[in-house]
ZAMARGU-4260 file (C-alpha; in steps of 0.2 Angstrom, whole numbers, plus 5000, padded with zeros to 4 digits):
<rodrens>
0) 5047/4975/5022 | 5031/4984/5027 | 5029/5000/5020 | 5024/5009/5033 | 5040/5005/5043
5) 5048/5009/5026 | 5043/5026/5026 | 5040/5029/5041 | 5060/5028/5047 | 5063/5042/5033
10) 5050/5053/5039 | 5062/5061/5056 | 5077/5062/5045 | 5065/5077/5035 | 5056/5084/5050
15) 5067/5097/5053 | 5066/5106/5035 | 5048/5101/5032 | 5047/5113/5049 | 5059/5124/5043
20) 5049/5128/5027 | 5032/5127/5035 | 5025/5114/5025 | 5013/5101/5030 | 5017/5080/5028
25) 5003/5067/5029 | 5005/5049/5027 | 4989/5038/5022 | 4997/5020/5026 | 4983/5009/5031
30) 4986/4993/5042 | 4987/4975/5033 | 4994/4984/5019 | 5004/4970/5014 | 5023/4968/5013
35) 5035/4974/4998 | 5047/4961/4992 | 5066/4971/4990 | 5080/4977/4997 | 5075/4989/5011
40) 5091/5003/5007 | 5087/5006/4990 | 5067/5007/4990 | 5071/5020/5006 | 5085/5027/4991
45) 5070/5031/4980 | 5058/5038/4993 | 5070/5050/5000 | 5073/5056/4981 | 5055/5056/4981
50) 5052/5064/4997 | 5067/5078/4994 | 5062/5083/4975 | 5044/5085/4982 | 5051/5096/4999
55) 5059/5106/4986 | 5047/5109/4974 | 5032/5114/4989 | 5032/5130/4992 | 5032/5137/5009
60) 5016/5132/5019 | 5013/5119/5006 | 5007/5100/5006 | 5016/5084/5003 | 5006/5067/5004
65) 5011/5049/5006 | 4998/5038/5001 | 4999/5018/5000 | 4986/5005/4996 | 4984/4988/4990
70) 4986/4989/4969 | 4987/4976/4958 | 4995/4976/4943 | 4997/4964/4927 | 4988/4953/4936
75) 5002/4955/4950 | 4999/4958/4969 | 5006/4975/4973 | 5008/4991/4985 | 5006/5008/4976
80) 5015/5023/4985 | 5011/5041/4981 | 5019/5055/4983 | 5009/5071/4980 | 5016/5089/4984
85) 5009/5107/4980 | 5019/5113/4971 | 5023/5123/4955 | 5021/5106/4945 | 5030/5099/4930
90) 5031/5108/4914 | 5021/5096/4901 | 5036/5096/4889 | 5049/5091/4903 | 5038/5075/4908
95) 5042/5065/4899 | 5061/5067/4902 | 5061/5067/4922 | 5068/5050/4923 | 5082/5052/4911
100) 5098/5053/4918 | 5106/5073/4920 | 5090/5081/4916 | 5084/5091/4929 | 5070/5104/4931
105) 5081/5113/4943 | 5094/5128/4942 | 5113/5124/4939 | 5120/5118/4954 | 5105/5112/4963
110) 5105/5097/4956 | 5112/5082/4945 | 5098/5075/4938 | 5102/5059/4942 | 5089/5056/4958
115) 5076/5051/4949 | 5085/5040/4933 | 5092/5033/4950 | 5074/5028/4955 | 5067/5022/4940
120) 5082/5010/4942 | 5079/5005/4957 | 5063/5002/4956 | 5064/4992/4938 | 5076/4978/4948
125) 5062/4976/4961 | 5053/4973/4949 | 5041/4988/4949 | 5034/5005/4942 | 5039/5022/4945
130) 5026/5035/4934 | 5023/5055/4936 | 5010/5066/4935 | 5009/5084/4936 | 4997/5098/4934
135) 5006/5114/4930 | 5001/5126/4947 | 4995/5113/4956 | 5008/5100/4959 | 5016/5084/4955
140) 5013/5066/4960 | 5025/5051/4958 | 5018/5034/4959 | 5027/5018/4962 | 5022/5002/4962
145) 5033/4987/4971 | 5027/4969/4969 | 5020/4962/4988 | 5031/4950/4997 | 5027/4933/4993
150) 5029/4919/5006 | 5035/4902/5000 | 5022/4890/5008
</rodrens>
């Protein structure tokens, strides 16, 4: 499936909130990026996790980015999708647990802490890479990396 049409039919389900909040979306999907091999209800599973942790970690008047290129990886033809937001970051201790599943950052009942184990899931049995980075006070990015849709010849 082509990642721009990927996330590109999550993008109007958010519009209204992003709005809401004031926060500002941009997408960076260049044509010819090529195709991701996988099932097109789950990867669209882990970008809206992706896409809703980083909406409710921006503050208002904040940024979230989507970013895809070309990446190989392991000597493997890939996609790499960003998502960057602005906000308060990750607290270098909790990093390391992000994907494991209950833990969560965010106050009791806001969350399960299962979203992103979820992910990591999901994105193991396409045979990819989910990693984050954060800076505390300047935001968090979460990277994955599905393997290009191969073509029998």
């Amino acid at each position: 499936m082509p990642v721009d049409l990927l996330i590109g039919r999550l993008l109007p389900l958010l519009e209204h909130v992003v709005r809401k909040r004031g926060i500002s979306m941009t997408t960076n999907i260049p044509e010819g990026v090529s195709d991701v091999a996988g099932d097109p209800g789950r990867l669209q599973q882990v970008f809206i996790n992706l896409l809703m942790n980083a909406i409710e970690a921006t503050p208002p008047y904040g940024q979230i980015s989507i970013e895809a290129r070309a990446c190989p990886n392991d000597g493997r033809a890939g996609i790499s999708v960003e998502v960057s937001d602005t906000g308060e970051g990750i607290p270098p201790d909790a990093l390391g647990q992000v994907f494991e599943p209950f833990y969560t950052t965010k106050p009791i009942g806001q969350g399960t802490g299962l979203g992103l184990a979820i992910s990591r899931d999901i994105v193991r049995d396409h045979g990819g890479t989910i990693l984050a980075q954060s800076r505390p006070g300047r935001g968090s990015t979460f990277t994955v990396w599905l393997p290009e849709y191969e073509t029998l010849a």
